[in-house]
C-alpha positions as CSV (number, residue, x, y, z in Angstrom):
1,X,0.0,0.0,0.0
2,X,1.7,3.2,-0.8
3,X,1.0,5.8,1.9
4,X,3.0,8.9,0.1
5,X,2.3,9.2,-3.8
6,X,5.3,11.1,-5.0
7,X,9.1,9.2,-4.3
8,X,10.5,13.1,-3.2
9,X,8.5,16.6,-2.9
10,X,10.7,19.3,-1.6
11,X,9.4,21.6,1.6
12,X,10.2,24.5,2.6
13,X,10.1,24.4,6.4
14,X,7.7,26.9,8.2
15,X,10.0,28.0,11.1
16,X,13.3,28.2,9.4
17,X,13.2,28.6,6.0
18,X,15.2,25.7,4.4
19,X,13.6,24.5,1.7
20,X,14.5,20.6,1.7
21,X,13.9,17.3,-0.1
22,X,11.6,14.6,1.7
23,X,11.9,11.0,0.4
24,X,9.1,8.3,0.2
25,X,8.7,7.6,3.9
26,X,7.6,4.4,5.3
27,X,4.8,3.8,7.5
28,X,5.7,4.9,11.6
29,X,9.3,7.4,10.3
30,X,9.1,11.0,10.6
31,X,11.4,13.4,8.4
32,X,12.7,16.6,10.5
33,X,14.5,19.7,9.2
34,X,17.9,19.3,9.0
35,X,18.7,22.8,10.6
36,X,15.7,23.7,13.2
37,X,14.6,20.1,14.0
38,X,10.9,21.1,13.2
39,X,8.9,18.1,12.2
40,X,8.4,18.5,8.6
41,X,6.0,15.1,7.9
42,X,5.9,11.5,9.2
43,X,3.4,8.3,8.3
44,X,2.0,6.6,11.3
45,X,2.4,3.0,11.5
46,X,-1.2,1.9,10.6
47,X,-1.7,5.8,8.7
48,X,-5.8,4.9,7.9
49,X,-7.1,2.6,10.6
50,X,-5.4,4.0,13.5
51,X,-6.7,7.3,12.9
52,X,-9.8,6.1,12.2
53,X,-10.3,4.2,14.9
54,X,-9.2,6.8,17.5
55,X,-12.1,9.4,16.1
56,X,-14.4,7.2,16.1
57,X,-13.8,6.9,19.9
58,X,-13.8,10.4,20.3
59,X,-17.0,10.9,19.2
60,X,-18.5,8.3,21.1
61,X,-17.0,9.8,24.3
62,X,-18.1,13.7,23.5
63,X,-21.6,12.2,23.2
64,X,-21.3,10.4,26.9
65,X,-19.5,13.7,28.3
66,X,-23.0,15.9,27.6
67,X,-25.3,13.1,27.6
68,X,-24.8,12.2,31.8
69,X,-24.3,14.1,35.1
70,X,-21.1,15.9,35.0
71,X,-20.8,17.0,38.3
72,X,-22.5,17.5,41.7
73,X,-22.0,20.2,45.0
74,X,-24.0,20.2,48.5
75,X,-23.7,21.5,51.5
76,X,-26.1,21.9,54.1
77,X,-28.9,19.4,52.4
78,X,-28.8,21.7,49.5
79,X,-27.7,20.1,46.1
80,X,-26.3,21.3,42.8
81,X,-25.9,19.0,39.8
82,X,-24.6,20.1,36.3
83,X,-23.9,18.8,32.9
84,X,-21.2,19.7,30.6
85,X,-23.5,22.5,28.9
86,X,-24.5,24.0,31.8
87,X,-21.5,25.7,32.6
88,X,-21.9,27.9,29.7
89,X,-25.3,28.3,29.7
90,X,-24.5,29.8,33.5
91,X,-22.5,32.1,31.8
92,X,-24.5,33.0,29.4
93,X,-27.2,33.6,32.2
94,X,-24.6,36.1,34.1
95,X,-24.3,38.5,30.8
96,X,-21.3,36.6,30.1
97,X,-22.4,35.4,26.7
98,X,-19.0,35.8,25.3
99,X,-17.0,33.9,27.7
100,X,-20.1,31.3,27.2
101,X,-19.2,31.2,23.8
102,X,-15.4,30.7,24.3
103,X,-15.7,27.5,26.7
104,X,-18.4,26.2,24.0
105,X,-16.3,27.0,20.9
106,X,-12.7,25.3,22.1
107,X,-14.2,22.2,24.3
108,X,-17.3,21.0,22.5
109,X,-18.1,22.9,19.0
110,X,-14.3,23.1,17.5
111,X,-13.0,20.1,19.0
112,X,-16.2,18.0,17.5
113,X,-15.8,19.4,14.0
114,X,-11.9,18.4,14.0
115,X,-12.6,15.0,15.1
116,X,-15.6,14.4,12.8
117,X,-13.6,16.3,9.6
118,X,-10.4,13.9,10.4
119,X,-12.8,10.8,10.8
120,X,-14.5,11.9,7.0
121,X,-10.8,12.9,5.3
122,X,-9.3,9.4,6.7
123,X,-11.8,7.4,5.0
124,X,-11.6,9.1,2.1
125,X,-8.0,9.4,2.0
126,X,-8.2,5.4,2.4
127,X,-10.7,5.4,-0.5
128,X,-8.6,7.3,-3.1
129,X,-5.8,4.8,-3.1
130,X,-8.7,2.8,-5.4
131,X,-11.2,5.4,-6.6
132,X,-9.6,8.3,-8.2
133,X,-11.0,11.7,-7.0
134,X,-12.6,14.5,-9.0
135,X,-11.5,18.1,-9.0
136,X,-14.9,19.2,-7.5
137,X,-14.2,16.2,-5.0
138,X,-10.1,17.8,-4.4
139,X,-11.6,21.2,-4.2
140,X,-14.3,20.0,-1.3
141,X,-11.7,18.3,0.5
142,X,-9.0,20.9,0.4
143,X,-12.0,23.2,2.0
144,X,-12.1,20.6,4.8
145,X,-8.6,20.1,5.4
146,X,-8.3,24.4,5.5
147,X,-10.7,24.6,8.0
148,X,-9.3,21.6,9.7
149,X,-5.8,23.0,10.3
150,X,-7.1,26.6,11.3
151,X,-9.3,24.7,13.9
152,X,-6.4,23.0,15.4
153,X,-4.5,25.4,17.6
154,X,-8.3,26.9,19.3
155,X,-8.8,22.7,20.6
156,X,-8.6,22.9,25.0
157,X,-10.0,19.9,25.6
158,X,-6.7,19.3,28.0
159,X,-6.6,22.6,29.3
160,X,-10.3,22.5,30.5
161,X,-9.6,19.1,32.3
162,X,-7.0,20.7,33.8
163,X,-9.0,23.5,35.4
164,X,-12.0,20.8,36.1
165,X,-9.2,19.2,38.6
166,X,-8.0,22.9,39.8
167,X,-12.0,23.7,40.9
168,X,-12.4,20.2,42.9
169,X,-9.3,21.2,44.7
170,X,-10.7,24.7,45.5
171,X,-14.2,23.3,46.5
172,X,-13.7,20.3,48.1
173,X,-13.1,21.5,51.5
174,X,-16.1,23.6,51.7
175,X,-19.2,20.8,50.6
176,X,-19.3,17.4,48.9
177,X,-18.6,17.1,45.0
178,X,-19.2,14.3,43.6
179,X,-18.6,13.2,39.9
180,X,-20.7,12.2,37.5
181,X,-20.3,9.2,34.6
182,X,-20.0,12.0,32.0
183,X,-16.9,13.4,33.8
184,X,-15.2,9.9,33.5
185,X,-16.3,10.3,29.5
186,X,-14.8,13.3,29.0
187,X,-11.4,12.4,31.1
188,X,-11.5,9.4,28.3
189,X,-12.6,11.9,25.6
190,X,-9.6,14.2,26.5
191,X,-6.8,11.3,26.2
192,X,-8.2,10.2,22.6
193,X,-8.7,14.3,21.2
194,X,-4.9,14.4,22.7
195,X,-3.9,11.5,20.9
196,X,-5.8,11.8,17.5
197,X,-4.2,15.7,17.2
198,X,-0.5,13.6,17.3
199,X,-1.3,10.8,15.1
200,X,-2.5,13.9,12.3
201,X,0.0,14.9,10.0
202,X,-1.1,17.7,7.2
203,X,1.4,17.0,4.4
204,X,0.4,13.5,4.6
205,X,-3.3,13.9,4.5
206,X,-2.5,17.0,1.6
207,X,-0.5,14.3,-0.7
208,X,-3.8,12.2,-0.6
209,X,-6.2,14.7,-2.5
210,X,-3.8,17.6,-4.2
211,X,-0.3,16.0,-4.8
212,X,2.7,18.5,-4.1
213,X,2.7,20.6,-7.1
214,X,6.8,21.3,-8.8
215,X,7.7,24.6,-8.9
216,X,10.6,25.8,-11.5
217,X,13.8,27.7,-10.2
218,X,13.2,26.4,-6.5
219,X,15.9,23.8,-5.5
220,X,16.8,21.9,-2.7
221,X,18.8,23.8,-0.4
222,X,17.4,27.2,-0.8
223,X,15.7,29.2,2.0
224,X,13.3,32.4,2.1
225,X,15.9,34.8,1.6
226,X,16.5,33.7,-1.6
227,X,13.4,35.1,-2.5
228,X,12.3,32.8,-5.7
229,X,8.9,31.3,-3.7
230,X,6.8,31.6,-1.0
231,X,6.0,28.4,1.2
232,X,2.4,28.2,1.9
233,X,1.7,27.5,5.8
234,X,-1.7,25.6,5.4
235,X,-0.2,22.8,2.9
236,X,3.4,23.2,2.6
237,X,3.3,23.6,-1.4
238,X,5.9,26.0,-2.5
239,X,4.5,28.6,-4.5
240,X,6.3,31.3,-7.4
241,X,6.2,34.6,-6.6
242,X,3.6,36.8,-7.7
243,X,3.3,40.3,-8.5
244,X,-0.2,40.5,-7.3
245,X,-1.5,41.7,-4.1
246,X,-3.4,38.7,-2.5
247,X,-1.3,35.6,-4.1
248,X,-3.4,32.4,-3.2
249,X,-1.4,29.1,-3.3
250,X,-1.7,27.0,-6.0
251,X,-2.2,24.3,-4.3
252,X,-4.8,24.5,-1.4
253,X,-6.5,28.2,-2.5
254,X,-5.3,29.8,0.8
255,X,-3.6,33.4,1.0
256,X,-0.3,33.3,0.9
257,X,2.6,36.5,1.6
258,X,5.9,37.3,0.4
259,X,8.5,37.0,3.1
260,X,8.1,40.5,4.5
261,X,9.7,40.7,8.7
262,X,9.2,44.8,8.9
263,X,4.8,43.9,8.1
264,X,5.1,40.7,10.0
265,X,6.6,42.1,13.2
266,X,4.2,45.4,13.1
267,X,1.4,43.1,13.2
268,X,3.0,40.7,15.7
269,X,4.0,43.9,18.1
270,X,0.0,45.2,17.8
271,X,-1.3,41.7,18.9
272,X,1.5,41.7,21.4
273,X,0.6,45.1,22.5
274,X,-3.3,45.0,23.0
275,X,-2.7,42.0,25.3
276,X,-0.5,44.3,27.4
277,X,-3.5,46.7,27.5
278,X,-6.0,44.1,28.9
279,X,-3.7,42.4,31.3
280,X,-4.1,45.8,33.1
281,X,-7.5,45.4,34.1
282,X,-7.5,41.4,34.4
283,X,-5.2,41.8,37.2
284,X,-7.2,44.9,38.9
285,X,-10.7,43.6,38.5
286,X,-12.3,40.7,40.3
287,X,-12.3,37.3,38.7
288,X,-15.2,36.1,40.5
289,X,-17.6,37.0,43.5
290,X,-18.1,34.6,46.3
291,X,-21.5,35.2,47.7
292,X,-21.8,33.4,51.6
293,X,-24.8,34.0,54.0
294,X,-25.5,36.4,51.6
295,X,-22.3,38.4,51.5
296,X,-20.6,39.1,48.3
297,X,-16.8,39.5,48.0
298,X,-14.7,39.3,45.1
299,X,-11.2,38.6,44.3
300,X,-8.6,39.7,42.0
301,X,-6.3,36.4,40.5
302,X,-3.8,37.4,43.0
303,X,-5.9,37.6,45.8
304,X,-7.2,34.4,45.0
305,X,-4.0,33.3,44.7
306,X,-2.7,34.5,48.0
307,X,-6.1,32.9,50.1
308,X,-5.7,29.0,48.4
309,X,-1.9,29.4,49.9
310,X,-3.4,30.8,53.4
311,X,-5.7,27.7,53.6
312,X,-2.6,25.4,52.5
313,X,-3.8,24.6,49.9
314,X,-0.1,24.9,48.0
315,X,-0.3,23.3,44.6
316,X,-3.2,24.3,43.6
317,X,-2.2,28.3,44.3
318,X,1.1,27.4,42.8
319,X,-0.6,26.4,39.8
320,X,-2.9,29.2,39.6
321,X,0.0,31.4,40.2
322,X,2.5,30.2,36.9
323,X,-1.0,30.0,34.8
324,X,-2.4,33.1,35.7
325,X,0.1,35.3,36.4
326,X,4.0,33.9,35.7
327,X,2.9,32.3,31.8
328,X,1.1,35.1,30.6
329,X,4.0,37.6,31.8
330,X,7.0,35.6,30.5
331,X,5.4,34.9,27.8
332,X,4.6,38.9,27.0
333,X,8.0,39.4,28.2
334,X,9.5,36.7,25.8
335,X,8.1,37.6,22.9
336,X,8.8,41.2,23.0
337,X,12.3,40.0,23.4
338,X,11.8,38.3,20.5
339,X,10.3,40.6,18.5
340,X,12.9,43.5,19.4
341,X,16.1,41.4,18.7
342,X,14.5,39.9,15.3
343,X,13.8,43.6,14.0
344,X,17.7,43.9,14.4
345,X,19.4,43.7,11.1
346,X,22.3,41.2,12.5
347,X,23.7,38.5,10.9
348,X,23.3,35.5,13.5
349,X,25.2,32.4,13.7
350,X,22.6,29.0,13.1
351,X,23.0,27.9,17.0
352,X,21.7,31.7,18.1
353,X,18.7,31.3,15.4
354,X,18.2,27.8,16.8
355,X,17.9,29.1,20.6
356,X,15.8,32.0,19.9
357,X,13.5,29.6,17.9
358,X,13.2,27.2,21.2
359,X,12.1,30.2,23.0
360,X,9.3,30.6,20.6
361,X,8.2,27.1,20.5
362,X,8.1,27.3,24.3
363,X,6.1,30.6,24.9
364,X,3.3,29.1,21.6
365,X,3.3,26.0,23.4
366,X,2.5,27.5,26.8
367,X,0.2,30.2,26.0
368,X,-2.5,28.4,25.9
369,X,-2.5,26.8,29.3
370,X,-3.0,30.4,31.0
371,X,-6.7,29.9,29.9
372,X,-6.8,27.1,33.0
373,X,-8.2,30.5,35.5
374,X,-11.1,31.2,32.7
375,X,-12.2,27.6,32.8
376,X,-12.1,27.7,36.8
377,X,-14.2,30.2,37.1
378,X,-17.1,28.7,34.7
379,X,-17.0,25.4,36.2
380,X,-17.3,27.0,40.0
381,X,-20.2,29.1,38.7
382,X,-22.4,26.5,37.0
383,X,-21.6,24.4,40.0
384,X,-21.8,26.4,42.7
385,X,-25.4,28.0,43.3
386,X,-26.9,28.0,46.2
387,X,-28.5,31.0,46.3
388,X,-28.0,33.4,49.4
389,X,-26.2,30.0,50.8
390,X,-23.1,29.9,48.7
391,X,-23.0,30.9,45.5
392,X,-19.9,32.5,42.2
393,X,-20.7,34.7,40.2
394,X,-18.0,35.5,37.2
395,X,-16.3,39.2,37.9
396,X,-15.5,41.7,35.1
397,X,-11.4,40.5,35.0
398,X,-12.7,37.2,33.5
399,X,-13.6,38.5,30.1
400,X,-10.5,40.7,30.0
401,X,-8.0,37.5,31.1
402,X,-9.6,35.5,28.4
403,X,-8.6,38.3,25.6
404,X,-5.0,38.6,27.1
405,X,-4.8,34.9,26.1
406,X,-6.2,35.0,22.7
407,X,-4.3,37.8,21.8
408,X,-0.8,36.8,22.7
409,X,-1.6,33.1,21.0
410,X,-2.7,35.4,18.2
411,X,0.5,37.1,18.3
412,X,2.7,34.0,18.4
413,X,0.8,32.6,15.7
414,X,1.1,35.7,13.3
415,X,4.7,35.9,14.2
416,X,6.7,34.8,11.4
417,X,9.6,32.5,12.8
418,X,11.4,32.8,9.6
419,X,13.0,35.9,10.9
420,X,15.2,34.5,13.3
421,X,17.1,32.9,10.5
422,X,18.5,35.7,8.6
423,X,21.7,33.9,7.1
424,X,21.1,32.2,3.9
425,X,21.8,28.1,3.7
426,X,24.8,27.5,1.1
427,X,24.0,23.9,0.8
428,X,21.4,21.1,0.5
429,X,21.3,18.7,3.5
430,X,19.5,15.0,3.7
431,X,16.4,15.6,6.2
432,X,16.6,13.9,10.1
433,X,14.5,10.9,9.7
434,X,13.5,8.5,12.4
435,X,11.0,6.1,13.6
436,X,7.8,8.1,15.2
437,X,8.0,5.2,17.8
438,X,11.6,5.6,19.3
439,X,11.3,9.5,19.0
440,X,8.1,9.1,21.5
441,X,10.5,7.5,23.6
């Protein structure tokens, strides 16, 4: 069964440039760039019905995790039991219809359409190996895998688990919670999501409907500062350059730029920037009022911070602490950094480049954890209402938190990593392959 149609297709790497050659790769090897390291393509050992298999599961869990009890509170012979929707329909009911829309959006609605896209493009990626496609039937598909990798990035499944087992912590001590069979569903559901994302590989799956189209005067070897193509970032097809102002690739239909660091880094600094500006009041607002006897108090993150670690409760403040406050500052501070020294025209040697780009992958890898504090807060106020007895309510800081995190993964994501790299490669080099297997290990 052949799992990559073309013997060689040359790819230009996304975070460094280097435009290199990948051979036919067998089923569970991986090819990396031979300069950054960056994971360039790989074939999982069973590429159609592992996949398969794994969404399949998914699915069936995501319909068990809103189907069932999620979770239960009392205290004081009064009860609370919630499903998975309810904590944004809570939020929604608090004139937080926004936030409601952001828990909905990256744990049910987004990560459903991934799984049931990848589920569709893996069988029909199977199918084509015997039944040719048609260009409408290319053009549909390379509509699906678009949306597909644009999805990707927004899925939280983890990071919601995450602040499910944060809120217990916080809770437990003050009534009885107890869990319902749709919270074991979704622990199961968040495992498989996990593990489907890392089995998907988008050259692969691209090489199934649209082959890797040549390109004249781009060899092996060459990197974006030689300035004869433009890699695309949604299917990896190197494209000619264009003399027209939105250039779409000619291989997936998607908008692709001319290698341009002065545009990329203004847009990356604005992003940057208006995350700055909302920090402000995220830090100075409440993040949630706690109503008892029918007193309301709120608290700021740090406040909230500072009482978990006065009731000894230690992890669980340390963890809100790096999430909340240490993450989204280092990474602000990091990528300013970043920014600042890339719009420095200085020639770099490839192990400076090479450090700098670890620092990049680290603060786009983290960024999205700091949105643990957001997911707190809507579990503890579809759970916890008891009216005048104990009740959250979602303070002003929550909306303004949630924007710091989109816009600094925003401003990773526009970021254009290519900058770093601003020596051009004199020679072609072999890829780094290896089995997907031993480089879990």
């Amino acid at each position: 069964m052949t799992t990559q149609p073309n013997p060689k297709q040359l790819i230009s790497c996304e975070e460094c440039g280097l435009v290199v050659q990948i051979p036919r790769l067998e089923p569970g090897h991986q090819a990396h760039c031979p300069r950054c390291a960056h994971s360039l393509t790989k074939v999982n050992s069973k590429p159609y019905q592992g996949v398969i298999a794994v969404a399949i599961a998914c699915l069936v869990m995501l319909v068990l995790s809103v189907s069932f009890p999620f979770m239960s509170f009392s205290v004081q012979g009064l009860s609370q039991e919630i499903t998975l929707l309810h904590a944004a329909k809570m939020l929604a009911q608090f004139q937080n219809v926004l936030l409601a829309a952001l828990l909905l959006a990256t744990v049910l609605v987004l990560p459903a359409v991934y799984i049931s896209f990848i589920l569709y493009l893996q069988i029909k990626a199977a199918k084509s190996l015997t039944h040719p496609l048609s260009d409408k039937q290319r053009r549909f598909y390379a509509a699906l895998c678009r949306i597909l990798f644009r999805v990707e990035p927004w899925l939280m499944v983890d990071v919601f688990l995450i602040g499910i087992l944060v809120s217990l912590v916080k809770i437990a001590s003050l009534a009885d919670v107890g869990m319902g069979n749709s919270f074991w569903a979704f622990c199961i559901y968040t495992v498989l999501v996990v593990k489907c994302i890392s089995m998907v590989d988008r050259h692969w799956l691209w090489q199934h409907f649209i082959p890797a189209i040549e390109v004249e005067g781009v060899k092996e070897g060459d990197t974006h500062l030689n300035h004869n193509h433009i890699g695309c970032h949604t299917c990896h097809q190197i494209n000619p350059i264009e003399q027209t102002k939105h250039q779409r690739c000619i291989r997936c239909g998607s908008l692709v730029h001319e290698y341009d660091p002065h545009e990329n880094l203004q847009k990356a600094w604005a992003w940057l920037i208006a995350s700055v500006v909302f920090y402000i009041p995220a830090n100075l607002y409440p993040m949630m009022y706690t109503v008892s006897l029918g007193h309301a108090e709120g608290s700021t993150i740090m406040e909230g911070v500072v009482l978990l670690w006065s009731l000894g409760s230690y992890p669980i403040a340390a963890v809100i602490f790096f999430a909340s406050i240490f993450i989204p500052i280092a990474k602000m501070l990091a990528l300013a950094w970043l920014y600042y020294n890339a719009g420095k025209p200085i020639d770099l040697p490839a192990e400076e480049s090479a450090a700098r780009l670890k620092v990049y992958r680290l603060t786009e890898f983290i960024g999205r954890w700091s949105m643990i504090d957001i997911f707190v807060v809507a579990i503890l106020v579809a759970l916890v209402q008891l009216q005048n007895l104990m009740a959250i309510y979602p303070g002003p800081a929550a909306l303004f938190f949630a924007a710091v995190v989109i816009f600094t993964m925003l401003s990773a994501m526009v970021f254009d990593s290519r900058i770093l790299w601003n020596k051009p490669q004199n020679d072609a080099q072999e890829p780094i392959t290896n089995s997907t297997e031993k480089a879990k290990i």
